[in-house]
C-alpha positions in Angstrom: 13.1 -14.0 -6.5 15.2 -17.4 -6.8 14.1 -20.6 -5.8 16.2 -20.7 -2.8 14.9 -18.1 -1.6 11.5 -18.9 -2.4 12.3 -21.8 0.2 13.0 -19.2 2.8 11.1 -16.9 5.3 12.3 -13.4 4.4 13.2 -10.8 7.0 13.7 -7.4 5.5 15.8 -5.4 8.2 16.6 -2.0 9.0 20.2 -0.6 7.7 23.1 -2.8 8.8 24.7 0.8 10.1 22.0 1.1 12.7 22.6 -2.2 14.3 25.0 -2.3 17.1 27.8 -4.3 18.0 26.0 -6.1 20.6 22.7 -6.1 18.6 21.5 -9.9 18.9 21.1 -9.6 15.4 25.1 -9.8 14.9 25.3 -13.0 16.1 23.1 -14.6 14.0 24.5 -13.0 10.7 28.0 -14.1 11.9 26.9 -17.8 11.6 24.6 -16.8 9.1 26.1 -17.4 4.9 27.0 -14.2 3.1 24.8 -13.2 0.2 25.5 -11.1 -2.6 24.2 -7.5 -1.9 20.6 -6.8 -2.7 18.9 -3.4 -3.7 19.4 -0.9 -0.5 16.7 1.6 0.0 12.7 1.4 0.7 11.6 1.4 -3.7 14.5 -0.5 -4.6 14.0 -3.0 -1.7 10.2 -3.5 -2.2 11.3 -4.6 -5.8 13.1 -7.1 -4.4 9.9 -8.9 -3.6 7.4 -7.8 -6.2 8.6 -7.7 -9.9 9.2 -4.5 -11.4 9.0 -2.1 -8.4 11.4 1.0 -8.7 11.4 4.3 -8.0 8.6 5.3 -11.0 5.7 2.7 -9.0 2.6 4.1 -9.5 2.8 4.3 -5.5 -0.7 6.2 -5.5 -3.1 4.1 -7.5 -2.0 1.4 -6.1 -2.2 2.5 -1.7 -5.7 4.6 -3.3 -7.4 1.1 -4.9 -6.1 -0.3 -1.5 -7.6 2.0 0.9 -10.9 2.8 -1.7 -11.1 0.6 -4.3 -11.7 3.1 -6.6 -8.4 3.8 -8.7 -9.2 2.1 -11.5 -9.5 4.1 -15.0 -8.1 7.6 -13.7 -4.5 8.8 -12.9 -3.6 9.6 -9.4 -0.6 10.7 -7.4 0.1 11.0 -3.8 0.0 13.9 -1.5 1.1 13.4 1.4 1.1 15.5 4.6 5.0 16.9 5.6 6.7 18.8 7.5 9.3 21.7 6.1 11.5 23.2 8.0 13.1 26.7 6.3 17.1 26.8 6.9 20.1 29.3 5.7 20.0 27.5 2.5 16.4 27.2 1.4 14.4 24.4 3.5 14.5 20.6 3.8 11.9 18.5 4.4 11.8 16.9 7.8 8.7 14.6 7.6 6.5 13.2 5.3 3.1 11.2 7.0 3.8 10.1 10.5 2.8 13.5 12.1 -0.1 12.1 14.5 -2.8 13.8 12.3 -6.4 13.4 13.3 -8.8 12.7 10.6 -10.6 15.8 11.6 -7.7 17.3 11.2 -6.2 16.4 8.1 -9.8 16.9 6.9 -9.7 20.6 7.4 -6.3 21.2 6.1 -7.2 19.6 2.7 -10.5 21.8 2.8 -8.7 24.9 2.4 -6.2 22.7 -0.2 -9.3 21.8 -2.4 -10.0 25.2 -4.2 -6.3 25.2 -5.7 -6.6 21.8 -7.0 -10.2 22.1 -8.3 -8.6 25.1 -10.3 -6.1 23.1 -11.7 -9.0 20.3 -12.7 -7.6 17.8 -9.8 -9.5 16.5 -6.7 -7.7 16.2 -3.0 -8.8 13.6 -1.3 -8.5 12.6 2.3 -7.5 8.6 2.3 -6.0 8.6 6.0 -4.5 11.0 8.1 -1.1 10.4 6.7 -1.8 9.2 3.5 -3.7 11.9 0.6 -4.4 11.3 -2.7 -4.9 13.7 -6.1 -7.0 12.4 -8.8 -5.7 13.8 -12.0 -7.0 14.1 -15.4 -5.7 11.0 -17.5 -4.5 13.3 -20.4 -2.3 15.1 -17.3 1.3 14.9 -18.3 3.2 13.7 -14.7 7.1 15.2 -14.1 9.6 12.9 -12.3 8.4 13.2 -8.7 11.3 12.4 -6.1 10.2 9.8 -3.4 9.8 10.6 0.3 13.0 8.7 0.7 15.1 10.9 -2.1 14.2 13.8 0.0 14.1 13.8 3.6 16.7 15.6 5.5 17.4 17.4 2.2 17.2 20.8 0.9 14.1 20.8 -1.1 14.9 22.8 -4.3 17.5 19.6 -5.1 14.0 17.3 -5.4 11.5 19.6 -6.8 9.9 18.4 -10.1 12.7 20.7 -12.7 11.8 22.3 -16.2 9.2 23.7 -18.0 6.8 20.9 -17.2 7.7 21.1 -13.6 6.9 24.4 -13.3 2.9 24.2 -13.0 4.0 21.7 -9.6 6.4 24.3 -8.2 3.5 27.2 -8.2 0.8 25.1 -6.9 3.7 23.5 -4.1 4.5 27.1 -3.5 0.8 28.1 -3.0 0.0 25.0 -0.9 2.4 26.0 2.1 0.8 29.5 2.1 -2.2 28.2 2.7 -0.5 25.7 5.5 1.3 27.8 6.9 -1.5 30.8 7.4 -4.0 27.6 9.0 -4.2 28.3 12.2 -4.6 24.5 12.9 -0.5 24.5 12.2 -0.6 27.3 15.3 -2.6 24.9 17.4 -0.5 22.4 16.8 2.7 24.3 17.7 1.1 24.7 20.8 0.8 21.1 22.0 4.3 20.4 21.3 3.7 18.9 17.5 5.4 19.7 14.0 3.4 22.0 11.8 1.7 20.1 8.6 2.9 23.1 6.3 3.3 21.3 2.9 2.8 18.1 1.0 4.9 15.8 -1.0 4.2 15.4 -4.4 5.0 11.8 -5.2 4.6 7.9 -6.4 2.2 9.3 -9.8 0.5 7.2 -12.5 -2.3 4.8 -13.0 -3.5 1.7 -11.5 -0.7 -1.2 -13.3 -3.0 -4.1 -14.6 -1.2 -6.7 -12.7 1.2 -7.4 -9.9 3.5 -10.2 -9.2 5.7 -11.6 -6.2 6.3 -15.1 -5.4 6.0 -14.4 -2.1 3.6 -16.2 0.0 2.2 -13.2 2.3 3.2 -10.3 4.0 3.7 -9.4 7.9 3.6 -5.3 7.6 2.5 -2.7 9.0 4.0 -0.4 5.9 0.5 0.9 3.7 2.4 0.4 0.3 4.1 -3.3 1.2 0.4 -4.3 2.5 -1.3 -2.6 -0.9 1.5 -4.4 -3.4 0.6 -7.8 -1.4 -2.6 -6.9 -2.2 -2.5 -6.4 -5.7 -0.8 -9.3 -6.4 -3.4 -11.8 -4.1 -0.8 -12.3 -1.6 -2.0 -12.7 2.0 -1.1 -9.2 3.9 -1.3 -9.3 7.7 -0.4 -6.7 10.4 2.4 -7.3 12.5 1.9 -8.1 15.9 3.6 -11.0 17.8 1.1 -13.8 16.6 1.5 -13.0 13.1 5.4 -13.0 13.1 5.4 -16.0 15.4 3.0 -18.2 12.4 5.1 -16.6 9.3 7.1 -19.4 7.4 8.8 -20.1 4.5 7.9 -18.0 1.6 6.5 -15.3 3.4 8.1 -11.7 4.6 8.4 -10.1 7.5 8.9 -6.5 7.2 10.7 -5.0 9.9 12.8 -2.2 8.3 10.8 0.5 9.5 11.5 -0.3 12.5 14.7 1.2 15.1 17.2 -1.4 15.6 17.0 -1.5 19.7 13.5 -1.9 19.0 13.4 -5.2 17.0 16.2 -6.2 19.6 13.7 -5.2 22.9 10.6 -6.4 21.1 10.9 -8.5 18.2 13.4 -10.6 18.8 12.0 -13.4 20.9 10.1 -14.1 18.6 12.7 -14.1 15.5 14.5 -16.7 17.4 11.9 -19.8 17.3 11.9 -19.2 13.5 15.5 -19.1 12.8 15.7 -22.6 14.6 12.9 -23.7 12.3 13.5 -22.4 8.9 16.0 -21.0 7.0 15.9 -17.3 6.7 17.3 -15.2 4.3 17.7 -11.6 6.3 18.0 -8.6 3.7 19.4 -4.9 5.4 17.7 -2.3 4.0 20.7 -1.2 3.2 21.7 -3.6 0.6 23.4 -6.7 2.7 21.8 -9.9 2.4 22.5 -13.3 4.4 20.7 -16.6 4.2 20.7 -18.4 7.8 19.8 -22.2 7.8 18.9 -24.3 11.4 21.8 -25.9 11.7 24.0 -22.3 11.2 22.8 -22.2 15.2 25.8 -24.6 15.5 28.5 -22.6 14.2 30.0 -21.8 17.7 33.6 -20.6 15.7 32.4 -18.0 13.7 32.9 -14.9 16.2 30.2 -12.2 16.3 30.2 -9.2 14.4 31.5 -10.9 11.6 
């Protein structure tokens, strides 16, 4: 991160394509001076604020020694609850977390997970609802693993671990959604209105890096993995709420990307405003466009909106 911005408070937004014309938003990046583009995606943009993020973070040791403090010294890879939906082509992932599990819930799913990984000498464990964990044996050699984010809204077979030491991951996927899909959990939940849990996502693999580094100052998140790298690297993490995002200043981040863009128009946005006037914020899309606003770019009545 450059010292400029290390002056700013950082707002990382959802994609500049999702924000309407009339967004509030627009206004603010018409007065607001043009950056040069940043990383776009959710890996790429997290290593924007913590050195040496990309797409091969050790995403599961490091949410694991968050969550349990106990990922220290072993491998571990995340396996996260999802949703598949079969199509004419093959079938694409829909979801991944987010599926408003109950911890008894996702506890009795990963029961009947647990024999197939014990047989393959791995342990399933239950972290949260949305978030599962494998610990693997540290001699366990680890294909590439497509993110979440590679794969949603795609057909599966372009993101599933390929070759000859892929092919251990594509029997055990295939024998975990059996097992999903005979639960009959999945048939209670199809009938209160919810997406079946009928596979997990094999991702974010490795151990626990020895150190972590950002210059920022903390984190306003509510995202597991922002709130786990802040952690790591002795940054202050706190959730987002209104008080948080009101106090935030210079040198911290507010993460908002997660978020639709009507919603941090409705809900967020009074209380973006008061900082704008008070800091200078550098705004970074998540896809890519970047923007530092100062006080004084308030003032900049000619520059027309949706610039």
């Amino acid at each position: 991160m450059d010292t400029q911005a290390e002056q700013a408070l950082q707002l990382w937004l959802p994609a500049l394509s999702a924000v309407e014309p009339d967004h509030p938003l627009r206004a603010v990046l018409a007065r607001a001076d043009r950056l040069g583009d940043g990383p776009s995606g959710y890996l790429a943009g997290l290593g924007e604020y913590f050195a040496g993020v990309d797409r091969r973070l050790p995403a599961a040791a490091i949410t694991r020694d968050f969550l349990a403090g106990d990922a220290a010294n072993t491998h571990w890879l995340c396996a996260d609850p999802a949703w598949v939906q079969p199509d004419m082509t093959g079938a694409r992932l829909l979801a991944c977390g987010r599926l408003q599990l109950q911890m008894d819930e996702a506890q009795a799913l990963a029961a009947a997970l647990q024999p197939l990984f014990e047989e393959a000498g791995m342990r399933l464990l239950v972290s949260t609802p949305d978030r599962w964990h494998v610990q693997l044996p540290r001699d366990l050699a680890l294909p590439d693993f497509a993110a979440p984010e590679q794969a949603l809204g795609e057909n599966l077979a372009q993101h599933l671990p390929g070759g000859a030491e892929g092919r251990r991951w594509r029997i055990l996927l295939n024998d975990i959604q059996v097992l999903l899909h005979q639960h009959p959990l999945n048939a209670e939940r199809r009938e209160r209105g919810l997406a079946p849990v009928n596979s997990l996502w094999l991702w974010g693999g490795g151990p626990l890096p020895k150190s972590v580094r950002s210059d920022l100052r903390g984190v306003v998140s509510d995202d597991l993995l922002l709130s786990a790298l802040a952690a790591a690297a002795d940054r202050v993490h706190l959730d987002r709420t209104a008080d948080t995002v009101a106090a935030a200043r210079a040198g911290w981040l507010i993460d908002l990307q997660d978020l639709p863009a009507h919603e941090v128009a409705q809900h967020w946005w009074p209380r973006l405003q008061p900082l704008l006037a008070r800091w200078p914020v550098r705004l970074h899309a998540s896809s890519g466009e970047r923007w530092l606003h100062k006080p004084w770019h308030r003032w900049r009545f000619w520059r027309g909106a949706g610039r």
